[in-house]
TORPA-4810 file (N, C-alpha, C, O; in nm, 3 decimals):
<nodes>
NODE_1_1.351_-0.333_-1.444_1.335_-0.210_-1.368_1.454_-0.121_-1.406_1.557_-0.182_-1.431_X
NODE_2_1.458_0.008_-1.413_1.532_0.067_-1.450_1.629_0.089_-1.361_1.587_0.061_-1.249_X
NODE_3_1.762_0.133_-1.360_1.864_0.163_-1.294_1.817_0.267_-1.181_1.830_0.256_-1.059_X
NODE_4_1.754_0.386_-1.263_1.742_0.503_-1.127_1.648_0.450_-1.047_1.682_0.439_-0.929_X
NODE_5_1.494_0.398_-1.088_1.442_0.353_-0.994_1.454_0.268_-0.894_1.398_0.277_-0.784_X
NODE_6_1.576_0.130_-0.958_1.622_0.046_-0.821_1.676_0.101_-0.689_1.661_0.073_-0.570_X
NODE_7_1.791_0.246_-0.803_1.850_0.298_-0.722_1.818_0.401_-0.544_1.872_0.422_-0.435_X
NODE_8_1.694_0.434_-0.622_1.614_0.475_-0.505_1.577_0.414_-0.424_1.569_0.451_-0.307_X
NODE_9_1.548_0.308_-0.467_1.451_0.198_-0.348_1.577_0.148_-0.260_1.574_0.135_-0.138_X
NODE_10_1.681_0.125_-0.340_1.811_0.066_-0.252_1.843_0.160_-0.187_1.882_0.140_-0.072_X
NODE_11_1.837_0.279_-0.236_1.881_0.402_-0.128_1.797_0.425_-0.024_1.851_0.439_0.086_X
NODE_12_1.622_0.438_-0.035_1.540_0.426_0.104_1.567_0.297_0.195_1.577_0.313_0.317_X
NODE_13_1.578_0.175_0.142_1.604_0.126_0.239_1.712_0.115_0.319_1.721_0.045_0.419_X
NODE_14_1.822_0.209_0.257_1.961_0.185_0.342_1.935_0.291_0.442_2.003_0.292_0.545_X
NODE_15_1.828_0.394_0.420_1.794_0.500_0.468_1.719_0.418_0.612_1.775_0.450_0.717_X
NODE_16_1.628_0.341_0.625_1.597_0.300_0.715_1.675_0.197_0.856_1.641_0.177_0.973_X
NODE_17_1.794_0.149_0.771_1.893_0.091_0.787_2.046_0.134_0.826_2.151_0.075_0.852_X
NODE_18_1.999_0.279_0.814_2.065_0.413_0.892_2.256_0.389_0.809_2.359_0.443_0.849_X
NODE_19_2.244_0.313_0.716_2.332_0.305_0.620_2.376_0.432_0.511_2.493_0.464_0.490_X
NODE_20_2.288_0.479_0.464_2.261_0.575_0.363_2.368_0.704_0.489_2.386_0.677_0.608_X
NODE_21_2.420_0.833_0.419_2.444_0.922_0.504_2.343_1.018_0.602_2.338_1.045_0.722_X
NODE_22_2.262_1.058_0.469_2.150_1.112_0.498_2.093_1.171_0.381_2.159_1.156_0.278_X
NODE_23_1.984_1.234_0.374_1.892_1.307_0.282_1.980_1.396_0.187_1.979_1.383_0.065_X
NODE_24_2.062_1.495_0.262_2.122_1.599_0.238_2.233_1.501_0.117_2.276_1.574_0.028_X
NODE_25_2.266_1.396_0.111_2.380_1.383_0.002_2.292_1.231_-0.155_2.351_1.154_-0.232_X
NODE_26_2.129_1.259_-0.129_2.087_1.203_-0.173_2.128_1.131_-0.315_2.165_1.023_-0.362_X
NODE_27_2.093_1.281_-0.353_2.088_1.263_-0.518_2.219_1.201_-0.586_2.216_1.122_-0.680_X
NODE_28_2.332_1.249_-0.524_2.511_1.186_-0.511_2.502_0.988_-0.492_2.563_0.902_-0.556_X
NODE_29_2.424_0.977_-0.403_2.416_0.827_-0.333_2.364_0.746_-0.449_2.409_0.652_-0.514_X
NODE_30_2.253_0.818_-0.450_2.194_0.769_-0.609_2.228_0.745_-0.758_2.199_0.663_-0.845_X
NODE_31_2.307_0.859_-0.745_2.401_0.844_-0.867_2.500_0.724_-0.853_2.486_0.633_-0.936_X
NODE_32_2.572_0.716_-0.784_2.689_0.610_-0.693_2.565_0.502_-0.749_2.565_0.468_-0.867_X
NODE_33_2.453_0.448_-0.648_2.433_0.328_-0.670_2.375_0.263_-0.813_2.388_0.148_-0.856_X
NODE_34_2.294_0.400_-0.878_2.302_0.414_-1.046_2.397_0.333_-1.133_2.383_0.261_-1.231_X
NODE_35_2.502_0.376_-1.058_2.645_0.353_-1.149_2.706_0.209_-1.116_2.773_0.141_-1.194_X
NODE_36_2.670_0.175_-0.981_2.726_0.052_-0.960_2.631_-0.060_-1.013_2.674_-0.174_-1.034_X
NODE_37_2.498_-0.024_-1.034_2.390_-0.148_-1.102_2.465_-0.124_-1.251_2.438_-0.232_-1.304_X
NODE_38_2.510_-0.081_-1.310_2.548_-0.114_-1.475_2.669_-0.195_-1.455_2.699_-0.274_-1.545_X
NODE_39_2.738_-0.188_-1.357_2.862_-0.256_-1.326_2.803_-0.443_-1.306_2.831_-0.540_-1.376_X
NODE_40_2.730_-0.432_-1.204_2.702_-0.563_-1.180_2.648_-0.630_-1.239_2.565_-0.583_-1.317_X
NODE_41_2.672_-0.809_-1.229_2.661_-0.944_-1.302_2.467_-0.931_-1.308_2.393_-0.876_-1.226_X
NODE_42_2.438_-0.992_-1.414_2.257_-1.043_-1.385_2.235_-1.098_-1.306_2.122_-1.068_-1.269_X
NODE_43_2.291_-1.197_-1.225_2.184_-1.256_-1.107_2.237_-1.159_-0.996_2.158_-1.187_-0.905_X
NODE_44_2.313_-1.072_-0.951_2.288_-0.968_-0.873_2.170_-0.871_-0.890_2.066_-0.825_-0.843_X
NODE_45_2.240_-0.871_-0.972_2.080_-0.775_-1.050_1.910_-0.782_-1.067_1.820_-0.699_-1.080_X
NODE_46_1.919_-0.965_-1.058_1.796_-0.999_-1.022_1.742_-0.966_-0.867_1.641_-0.921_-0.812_X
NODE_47_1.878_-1.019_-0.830_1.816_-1.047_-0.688_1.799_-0.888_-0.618_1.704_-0.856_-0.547_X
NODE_48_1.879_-0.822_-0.644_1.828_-0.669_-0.590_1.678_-0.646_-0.656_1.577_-0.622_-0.589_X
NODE_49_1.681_-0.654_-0.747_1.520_-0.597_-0.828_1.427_-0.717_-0.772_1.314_-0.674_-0.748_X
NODE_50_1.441_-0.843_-0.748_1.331_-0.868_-0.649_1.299_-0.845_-0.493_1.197_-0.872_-0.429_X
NODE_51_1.428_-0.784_-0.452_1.407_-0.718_-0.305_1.338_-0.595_-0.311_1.247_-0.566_-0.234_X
NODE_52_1.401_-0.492_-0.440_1.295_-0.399_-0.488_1.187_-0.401_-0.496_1.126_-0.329_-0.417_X
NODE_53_1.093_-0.501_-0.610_0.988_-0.521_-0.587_0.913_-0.502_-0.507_0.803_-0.448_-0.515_X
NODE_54_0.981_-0.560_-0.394_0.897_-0.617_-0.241_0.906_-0.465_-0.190_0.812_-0.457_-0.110_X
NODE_55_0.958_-0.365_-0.194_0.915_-0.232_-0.127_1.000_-0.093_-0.225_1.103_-0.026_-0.222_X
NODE_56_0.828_-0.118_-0.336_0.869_-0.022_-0.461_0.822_0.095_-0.352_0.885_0.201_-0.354_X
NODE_57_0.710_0.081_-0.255_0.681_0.210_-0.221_0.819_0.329_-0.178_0.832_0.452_-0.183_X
NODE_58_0.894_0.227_-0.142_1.044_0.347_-0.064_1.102_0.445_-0.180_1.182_0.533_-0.147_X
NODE_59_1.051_0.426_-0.358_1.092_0.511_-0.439_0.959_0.635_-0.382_1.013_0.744_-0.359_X
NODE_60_0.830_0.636_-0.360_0.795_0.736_-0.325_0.848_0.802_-0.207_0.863_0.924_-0.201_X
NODE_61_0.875_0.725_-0.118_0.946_0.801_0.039_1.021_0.877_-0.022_1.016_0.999_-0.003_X
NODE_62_1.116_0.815_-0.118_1.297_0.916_-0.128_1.241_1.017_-0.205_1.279_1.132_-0.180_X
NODE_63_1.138_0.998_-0.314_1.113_1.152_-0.343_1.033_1.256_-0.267_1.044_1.378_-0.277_X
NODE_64_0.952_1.187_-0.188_0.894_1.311_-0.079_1.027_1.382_-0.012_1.056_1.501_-0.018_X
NODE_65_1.110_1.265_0.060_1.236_1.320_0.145_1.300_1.438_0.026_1.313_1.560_0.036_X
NODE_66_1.323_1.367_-0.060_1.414_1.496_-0.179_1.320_1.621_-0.199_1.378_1.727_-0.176_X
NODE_67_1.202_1.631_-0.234_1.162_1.726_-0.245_1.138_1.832_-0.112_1.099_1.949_-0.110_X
NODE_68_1.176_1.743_-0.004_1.187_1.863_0.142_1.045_1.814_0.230_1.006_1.885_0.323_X
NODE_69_0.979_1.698_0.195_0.829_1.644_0.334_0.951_1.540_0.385_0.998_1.434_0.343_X
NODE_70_0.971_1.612_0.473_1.016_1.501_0.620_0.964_1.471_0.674_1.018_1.397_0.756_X
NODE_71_0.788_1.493_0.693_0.705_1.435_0.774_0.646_1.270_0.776_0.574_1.200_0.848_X
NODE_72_0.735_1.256_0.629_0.685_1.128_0.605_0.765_1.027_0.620_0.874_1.024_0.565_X
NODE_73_0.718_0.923_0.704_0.824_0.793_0.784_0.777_0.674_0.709_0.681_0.636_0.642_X
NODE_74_0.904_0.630_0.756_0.894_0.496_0.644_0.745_0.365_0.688_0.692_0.386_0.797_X
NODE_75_0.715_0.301_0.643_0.562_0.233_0.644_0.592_0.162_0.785_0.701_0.111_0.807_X
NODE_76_0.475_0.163_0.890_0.507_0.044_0.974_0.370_0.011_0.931_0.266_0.074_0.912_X
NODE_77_0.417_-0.138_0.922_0.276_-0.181_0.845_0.152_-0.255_0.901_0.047_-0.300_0.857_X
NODE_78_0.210_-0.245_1.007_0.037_-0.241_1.135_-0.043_-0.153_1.159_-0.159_-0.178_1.193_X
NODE_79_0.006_-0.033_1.143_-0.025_0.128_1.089_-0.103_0.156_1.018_-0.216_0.204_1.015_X
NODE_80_-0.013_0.114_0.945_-0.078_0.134_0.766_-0.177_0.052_0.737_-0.249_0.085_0.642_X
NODE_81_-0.204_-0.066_0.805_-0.316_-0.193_0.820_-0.449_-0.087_0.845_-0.546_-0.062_0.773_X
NODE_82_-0.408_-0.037_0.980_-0.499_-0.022_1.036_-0.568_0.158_0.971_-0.687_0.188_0.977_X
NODE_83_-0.492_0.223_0.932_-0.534_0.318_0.838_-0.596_0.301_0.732_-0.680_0.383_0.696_X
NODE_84_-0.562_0.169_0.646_-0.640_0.103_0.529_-0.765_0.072_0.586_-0.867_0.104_0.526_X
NODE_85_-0.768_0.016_0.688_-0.905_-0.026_0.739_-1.028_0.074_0.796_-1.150_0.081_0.784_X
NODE_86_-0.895_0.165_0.882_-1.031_0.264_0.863_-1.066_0.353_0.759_-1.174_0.412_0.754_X
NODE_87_-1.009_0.358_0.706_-1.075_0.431_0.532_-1.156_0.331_0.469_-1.262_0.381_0.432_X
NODE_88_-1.147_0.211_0.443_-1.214_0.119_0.364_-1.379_0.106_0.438_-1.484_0.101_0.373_X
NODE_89_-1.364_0.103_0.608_-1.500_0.085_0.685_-1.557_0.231_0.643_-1.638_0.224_0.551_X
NODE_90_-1.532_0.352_0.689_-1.554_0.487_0.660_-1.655_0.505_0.535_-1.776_0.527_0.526_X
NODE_91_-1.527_0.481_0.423_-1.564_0.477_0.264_-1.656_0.421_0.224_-1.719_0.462_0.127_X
NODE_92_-1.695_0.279_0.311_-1.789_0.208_0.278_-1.915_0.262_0.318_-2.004_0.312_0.249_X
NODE_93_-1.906_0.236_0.476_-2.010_0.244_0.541_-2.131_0.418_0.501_-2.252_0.439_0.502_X
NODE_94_-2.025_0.491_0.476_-2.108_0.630_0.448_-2.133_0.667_0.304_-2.155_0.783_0.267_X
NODE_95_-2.126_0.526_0.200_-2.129_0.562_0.040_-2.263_0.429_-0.023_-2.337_0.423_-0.122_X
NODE_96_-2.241_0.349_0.087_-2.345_0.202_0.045_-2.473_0.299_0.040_-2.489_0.406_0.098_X
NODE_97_-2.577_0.217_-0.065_-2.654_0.234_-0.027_-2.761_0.097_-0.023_-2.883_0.103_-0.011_X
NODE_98_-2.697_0.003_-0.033_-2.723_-0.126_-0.017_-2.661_-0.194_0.090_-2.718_-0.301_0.113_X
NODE_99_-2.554_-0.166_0.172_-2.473_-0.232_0.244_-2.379_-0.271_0.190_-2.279_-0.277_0.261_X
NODE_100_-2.365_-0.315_0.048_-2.214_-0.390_-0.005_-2.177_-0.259_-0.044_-2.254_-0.167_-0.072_X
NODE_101_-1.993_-0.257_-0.043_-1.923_-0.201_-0.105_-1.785_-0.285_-0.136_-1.737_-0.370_-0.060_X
NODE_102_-1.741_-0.252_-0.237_-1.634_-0.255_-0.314_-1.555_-0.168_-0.309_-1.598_-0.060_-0.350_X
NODE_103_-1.413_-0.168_-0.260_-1.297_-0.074_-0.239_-1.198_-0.157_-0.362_-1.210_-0.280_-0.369_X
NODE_104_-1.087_-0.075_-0.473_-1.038_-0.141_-0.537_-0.903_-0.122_-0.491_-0.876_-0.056_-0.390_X
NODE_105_-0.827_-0.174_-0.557_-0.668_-0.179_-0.533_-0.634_-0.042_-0.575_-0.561_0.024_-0.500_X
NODE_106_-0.680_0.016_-0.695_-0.608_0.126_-0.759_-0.661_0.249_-0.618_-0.605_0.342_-0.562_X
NODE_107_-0.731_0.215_-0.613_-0.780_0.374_-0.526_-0.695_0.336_-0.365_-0.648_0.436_-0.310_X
NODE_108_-0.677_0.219_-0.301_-0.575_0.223_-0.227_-0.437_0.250_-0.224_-0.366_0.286_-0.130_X
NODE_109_-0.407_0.225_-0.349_-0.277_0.259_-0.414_-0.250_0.383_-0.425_-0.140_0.436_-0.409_X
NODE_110_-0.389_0.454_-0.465_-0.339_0.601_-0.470_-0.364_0.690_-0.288_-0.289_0.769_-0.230_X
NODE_111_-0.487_0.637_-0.248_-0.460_0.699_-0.118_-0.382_0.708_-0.036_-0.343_0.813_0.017_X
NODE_112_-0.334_0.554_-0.005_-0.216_0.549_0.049_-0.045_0.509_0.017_0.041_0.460_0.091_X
NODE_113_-0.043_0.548_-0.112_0.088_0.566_-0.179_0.171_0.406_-0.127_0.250_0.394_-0.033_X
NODE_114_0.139_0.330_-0.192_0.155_0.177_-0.132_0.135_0.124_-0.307_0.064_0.157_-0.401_X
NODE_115_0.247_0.020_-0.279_0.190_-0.038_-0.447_0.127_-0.178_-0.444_0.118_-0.245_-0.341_X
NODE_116_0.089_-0.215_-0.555_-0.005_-0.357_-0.589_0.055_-0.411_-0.524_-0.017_-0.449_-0.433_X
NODE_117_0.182_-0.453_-0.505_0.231_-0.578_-0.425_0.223_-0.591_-0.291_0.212_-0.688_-0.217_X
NODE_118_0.234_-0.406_-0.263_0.224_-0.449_-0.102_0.084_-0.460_-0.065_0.053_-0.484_0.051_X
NODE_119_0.022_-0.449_-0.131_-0.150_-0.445_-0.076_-0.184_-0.597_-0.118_-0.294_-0.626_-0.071_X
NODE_120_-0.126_-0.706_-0.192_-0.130_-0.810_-0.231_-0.085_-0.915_-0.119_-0.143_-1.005_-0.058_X
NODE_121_-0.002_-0.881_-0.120_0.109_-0.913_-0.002_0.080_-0.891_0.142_0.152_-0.936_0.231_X
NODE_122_-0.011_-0.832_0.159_-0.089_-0.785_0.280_-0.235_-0.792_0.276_-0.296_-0.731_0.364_X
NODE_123_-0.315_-0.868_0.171_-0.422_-0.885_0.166_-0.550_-0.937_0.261_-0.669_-0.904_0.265_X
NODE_124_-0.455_-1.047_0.345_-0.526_-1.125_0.415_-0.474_-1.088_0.571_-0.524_-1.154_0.662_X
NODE_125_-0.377_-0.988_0.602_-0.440_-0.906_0.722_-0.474_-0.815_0.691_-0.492_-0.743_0.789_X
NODE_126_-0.498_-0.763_0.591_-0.615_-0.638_0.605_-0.760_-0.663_0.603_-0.843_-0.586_0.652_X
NODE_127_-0.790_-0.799_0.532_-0.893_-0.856_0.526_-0.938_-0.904_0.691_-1.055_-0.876_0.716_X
NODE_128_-0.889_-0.947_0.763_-0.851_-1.008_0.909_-0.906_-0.902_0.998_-0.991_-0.936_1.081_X
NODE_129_-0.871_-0.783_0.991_-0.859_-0.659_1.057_-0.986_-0.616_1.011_-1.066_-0.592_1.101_X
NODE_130_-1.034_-0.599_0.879_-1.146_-0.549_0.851_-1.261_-0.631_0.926_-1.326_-0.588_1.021_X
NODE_131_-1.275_-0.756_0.868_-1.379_-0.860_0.937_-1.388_-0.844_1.118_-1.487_-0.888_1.177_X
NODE_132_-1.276_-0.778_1.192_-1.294_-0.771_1.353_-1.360_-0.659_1.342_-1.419_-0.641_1.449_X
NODE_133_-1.380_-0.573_1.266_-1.500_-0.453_1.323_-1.613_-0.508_1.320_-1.635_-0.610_1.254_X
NODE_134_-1.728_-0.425_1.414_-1.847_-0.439_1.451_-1.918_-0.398_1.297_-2.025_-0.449_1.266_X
NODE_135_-1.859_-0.317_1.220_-1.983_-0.262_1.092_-1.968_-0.355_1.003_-2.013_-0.333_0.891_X
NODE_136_-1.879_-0.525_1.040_-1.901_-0.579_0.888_-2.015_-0.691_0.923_-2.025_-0.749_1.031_X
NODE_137_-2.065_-0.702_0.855_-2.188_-0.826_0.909_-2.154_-0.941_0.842_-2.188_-1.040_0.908_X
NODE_138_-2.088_-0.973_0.713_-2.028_-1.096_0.645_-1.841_-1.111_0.625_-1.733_-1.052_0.623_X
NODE_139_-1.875_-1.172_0.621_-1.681_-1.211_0.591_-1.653_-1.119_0.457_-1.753_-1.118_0.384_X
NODE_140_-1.579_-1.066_0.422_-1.467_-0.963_0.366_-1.435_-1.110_0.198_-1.423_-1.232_0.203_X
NODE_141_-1.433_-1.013_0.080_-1.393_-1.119_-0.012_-1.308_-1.023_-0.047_-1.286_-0.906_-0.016_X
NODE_142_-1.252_-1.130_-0.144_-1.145_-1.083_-0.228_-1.274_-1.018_-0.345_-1.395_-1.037_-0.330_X
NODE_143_-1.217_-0.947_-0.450_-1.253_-0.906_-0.535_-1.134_-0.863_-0.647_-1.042_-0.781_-0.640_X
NODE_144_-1.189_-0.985_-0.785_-1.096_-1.000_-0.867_-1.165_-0.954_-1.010_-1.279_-0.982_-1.047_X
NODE_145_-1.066_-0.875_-1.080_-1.109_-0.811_-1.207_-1.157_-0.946_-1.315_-1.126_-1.062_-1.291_X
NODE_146_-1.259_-0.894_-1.467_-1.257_-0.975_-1.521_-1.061_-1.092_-1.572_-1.053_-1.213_-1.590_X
NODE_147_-0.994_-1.030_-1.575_-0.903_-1.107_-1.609_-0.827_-1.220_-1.477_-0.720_-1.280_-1.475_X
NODE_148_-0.917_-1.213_-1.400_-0.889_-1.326_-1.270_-0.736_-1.245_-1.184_-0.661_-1.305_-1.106_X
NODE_149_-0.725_-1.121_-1.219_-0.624_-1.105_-1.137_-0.713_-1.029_-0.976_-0.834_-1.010_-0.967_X
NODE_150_-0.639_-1.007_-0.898_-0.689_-0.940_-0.726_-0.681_-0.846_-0.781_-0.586_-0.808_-0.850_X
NODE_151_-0.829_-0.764_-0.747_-0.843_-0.609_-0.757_-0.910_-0.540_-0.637_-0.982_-0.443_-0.660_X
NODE_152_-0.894_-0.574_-0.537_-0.977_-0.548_-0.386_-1.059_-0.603_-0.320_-1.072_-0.722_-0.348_X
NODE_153_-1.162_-0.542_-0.194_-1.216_-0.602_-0.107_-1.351_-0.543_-0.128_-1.386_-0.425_-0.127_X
NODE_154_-1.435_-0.681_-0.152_-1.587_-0.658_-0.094_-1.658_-0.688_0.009_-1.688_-0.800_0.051_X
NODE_155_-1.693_-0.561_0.060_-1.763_-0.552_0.211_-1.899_-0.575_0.244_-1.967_-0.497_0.177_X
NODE_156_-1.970_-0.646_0.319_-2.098_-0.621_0.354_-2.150_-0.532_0.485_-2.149_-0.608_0.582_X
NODE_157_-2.185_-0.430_0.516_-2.152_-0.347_0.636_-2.347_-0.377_0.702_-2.446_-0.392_0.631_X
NODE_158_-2.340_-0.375_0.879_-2.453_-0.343_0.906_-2.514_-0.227_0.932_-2.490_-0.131_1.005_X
NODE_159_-2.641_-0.274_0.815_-2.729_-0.157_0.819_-2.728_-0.044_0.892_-2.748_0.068_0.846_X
NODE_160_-2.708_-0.067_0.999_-2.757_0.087_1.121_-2.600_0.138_1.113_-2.581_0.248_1.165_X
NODE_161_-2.514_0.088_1.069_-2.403_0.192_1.030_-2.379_0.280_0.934_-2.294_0.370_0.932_X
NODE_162_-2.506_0.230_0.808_-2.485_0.335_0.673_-2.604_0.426_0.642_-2.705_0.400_0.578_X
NODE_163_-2.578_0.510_0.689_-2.673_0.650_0.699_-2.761_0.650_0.541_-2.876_0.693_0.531_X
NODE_164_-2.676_0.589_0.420_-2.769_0.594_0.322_-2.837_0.502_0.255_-2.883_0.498_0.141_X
NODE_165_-2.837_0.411_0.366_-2.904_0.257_0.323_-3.036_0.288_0.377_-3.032_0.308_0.498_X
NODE_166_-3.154_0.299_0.322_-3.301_0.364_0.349_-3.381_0.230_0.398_-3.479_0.233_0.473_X
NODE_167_-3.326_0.120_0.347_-3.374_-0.023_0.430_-3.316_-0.068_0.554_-3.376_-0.159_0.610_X
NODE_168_-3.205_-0.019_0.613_-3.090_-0.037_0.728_-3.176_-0.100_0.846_-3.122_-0.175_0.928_X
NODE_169_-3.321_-0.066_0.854_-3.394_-0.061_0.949_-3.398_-0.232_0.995_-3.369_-0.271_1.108_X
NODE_170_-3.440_-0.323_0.882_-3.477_-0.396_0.860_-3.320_-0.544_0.952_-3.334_-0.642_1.025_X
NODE_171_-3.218_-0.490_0.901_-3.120_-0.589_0.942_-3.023_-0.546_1.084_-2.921_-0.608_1.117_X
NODE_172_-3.086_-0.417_1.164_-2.993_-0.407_1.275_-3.017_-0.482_1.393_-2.939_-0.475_1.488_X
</nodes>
């Protein structure tokens, strides 16, 4: 991972951690912690870039914050569960026209500015959360690309919830 990008992520989370000064001396902080990753040994270095990993999304926070959207707060991720879920039931339920749908990773990734890991990493309560609504009629799968890696969730929704399922009649 590159230096500036760790540097950000180490900087949002100190930001949440009310460590950081504030917004206003960002780009300075960044530079500072820039400068101190070329300084440090490799297994420091690992171990920050796998804490990174675990919340690449905070490089998008610090650039919304830098570019001036303060409206945007850092992830609480019961929230964000439950926002994934209702977009995924929504998305589904008003696009089937069979009842199954398929939601992928990339299009969650981009809606809700969240990366592969955390949607990986959170797979099986979002899956959890989805299956307690009333519009799913089967259990929630994983859905994995030809190369066997996780690429999202396939849904089965009931009929009388999807306005363009022309058979719906048949299974409510």
């Amino acid at each position: 991972m590159e230096n500036k990008k760790l540097a950000k992520i180490l900087y949002g989370m100190s930001l949440g951690l009310d460590y950081a000064d504030g917004i206003e001396y960002a780009e300075e902080e960044i530079e500072c912690i820039s400068e101190e990753l070329e300084r440090i040994g490799d297994s420091l270095r690992n171990v920050l870039e796998t804490i990174a990993f675990s919340n690449e999304d905070m490089e998008k926070f610090v650039d919304n914050l830098m570019k001036g959207n303060n409206n945007i707060k850092p992830i609480n991720e019961k929230e964000l569960i439950i926002e994934i879920v209702n977009y995924v039931i929504s998305r589904g339920t008003q696009n089937t026209t069979n009842g199954s749908w398929i939601i992928y990773s990339d299009e969650l990734q981009d809606m809700f500015n969240v990366s592969y890991l955390w949607l990986l990493e959170n797979a099986e309560d979002i899956k959890e959360e989805i299956d307690s609504r009333e519009e799913i009629l089967t259990e929630t799968w994983d859905e994995f690309n030809e190369d066997g890696k996780w690429d999202g969730f396939s849904c089965n929704f009931c009929g009388k919830y999807c306005p363009n399922w022309e058979e719906a009649g048949e299974f409510e």
